[in-house]
C-alpha positions, 0 to 999 in steps of 0.5 A: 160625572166625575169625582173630585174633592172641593177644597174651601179656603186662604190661598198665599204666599208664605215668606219664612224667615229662619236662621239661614234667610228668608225665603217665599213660598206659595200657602195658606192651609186649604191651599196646602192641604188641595195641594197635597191631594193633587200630588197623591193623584187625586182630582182637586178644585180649590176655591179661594180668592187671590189677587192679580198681582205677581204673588197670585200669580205665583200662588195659581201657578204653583198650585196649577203646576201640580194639577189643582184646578182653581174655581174660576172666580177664584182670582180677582182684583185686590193683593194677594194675602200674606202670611210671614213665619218666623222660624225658630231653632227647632223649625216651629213656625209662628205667624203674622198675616196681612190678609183679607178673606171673601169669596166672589159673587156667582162662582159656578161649582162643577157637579157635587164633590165627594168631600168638600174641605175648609179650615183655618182663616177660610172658616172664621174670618168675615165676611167670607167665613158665612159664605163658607158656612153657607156652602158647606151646608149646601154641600154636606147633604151629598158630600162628606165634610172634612175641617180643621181649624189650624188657628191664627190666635193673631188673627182669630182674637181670643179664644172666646172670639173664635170658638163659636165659629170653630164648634159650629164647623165641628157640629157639621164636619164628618171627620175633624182634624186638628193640632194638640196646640189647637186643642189647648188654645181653644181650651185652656181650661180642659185638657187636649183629649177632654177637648177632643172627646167633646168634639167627638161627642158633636156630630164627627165620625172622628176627631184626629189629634196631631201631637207632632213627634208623638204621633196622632190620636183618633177619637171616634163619636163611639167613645173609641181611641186609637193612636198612631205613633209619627215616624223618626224623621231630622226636621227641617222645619213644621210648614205645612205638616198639619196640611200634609196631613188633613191631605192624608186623610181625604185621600186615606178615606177616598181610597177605602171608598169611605167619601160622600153621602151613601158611605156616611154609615160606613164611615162611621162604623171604622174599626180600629185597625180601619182607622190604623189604617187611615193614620200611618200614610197620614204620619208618614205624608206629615214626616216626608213634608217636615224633613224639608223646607216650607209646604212640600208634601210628597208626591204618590210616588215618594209616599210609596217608595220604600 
């Protein structure tokens, strides 16, 4: 029985459009975020739905080219989705989707994964987003969970629209990661860290903040705060850090021998300097894919080197 992650969700093709042109790069963020994984080393299944067409068939072999395996199953008929990002000064992206969401019928899973990963489109957009809840609870008895919601607010309606969906994944999610943009979007009315202690307070170990340059903040189901300030870095554009860095923290946690159900207690009981620990590769990862175009995340020998 081998060990392996299962990562849940969108996998596209994401065309940038910034000052020096356009350009097209595989996405979506459960893709980005398997992808990353599969560059650290680790053993990654992604199930996901692409199409036949010449954009799936750069998405599966970018992804497989780096060692993720895509659940058979995973590629059937339809257009692969799109996403378009314009870019602007400061390389922050903002998007618009052409994008459907459903899982295959009858997808055969290898035996339970360590952690089993979704976010994003994956989890809130029907009719696949029930199909994903439903797997998740089937999964997360043996398997830790892991979440982060990256929303699409021209995708996901308002934010009354998408936090019913949103909330009801946190309340199963073991560790949850998400974007102070995120955060304030979903909860104009509270400020980012009254809204990441009320995840917190919902079932998560930790809920993990990313602030961009100002680095990123844990808050633990105990009431604890830990903050890692982000490494200095010349920004080539913000495509795929948060992926980079949700990738981070699965494998942070895979390496303290902190993933699937016997650790659960384990996970939960994290001191401050464990999950210090856990969150500076995280920035680093966040830092070397930002100071390159589009969703690159490092390889394990770039993350090591000095």
């Amino acid at each position: 029985m081998n060990d392996h992650v299962l990562v849940v969700g969108e996998a596209l093709v994401d065309v940038v459009m910034g000052p020096d042109g356009t350009a097209a790069h595989p996405g979506g963020s459960p893709a980005n975020v398997a992808l990353g994984l599969a560059r650290l080393g680790r053993d990654v299944d992604l199930l996901t739905r692409l199409g036949l067409d010449p954009n799936g068939v750069l998405v599966a072999d970018h992804l497989q080219d780096d060692g993720v395996r895509l659940v058979p199953g995973s590629a059937g008929p339809g257009p692969t989705s799109v996403a378009t990002a314009t870019l602007d000064a400061g390389g922050a992206a903002t998007y618009e989707f052409d994008i459907a969401w459903e899982l295959a019928d009858g997808v055969r899973l290898r035996n339970a994964p360590l952690a089993v990963h979704t976010g994003s489109i994956a989890a809130v957009m029907a009719p696949g987003a029930e199909q994903v809840l439903r797997l998740v609870h089937a999964l997360r008895f043996n398997s830790t969970v892991t979440y982060d919601p990256n929303v699409r607010p021209s995708l996901m309606g308002s934010p009354d629209d998408a936090r019913p969906a949103i909330e009801r994944m946190v309340g199963l999610a073991d560790v949850v990661k998400a974007s102070d943009e995120d955060l304030g979007w979903l909860y104009p009315d509270r400020t980012v860290d009254e809204a990441a202690r009320a995840w917190a307070g919902m079932g998560p170990a930790l809920v993990v903040v990313t602030r961009g340059g100002d680095g990123a903040t844990a808050f633990t189901h105990d009431g604890r705060e830990i903050h890692e300030p982000a490494p200095a870095v010349t920004v080539a554009d913000t495509v795929g850090a948060g992926d980079s860095f949700m990738a981070g923290l699965i494998d942070g946690l895979w390496g303290a021998g902190l993933l699937g159900r016997p650790h659960r207690d384990a996970l939960r009981g994290m001191s401050d300097e464990a999950v210090t620990g856990l969150l500076r590769p995280c920035a680093r990862i966040a830092a070397i894919t930002v100071s390159r175009p589009g969703a690159n995340p490092p390889t394990r020998a770039e993350l090591d080197a000095p």
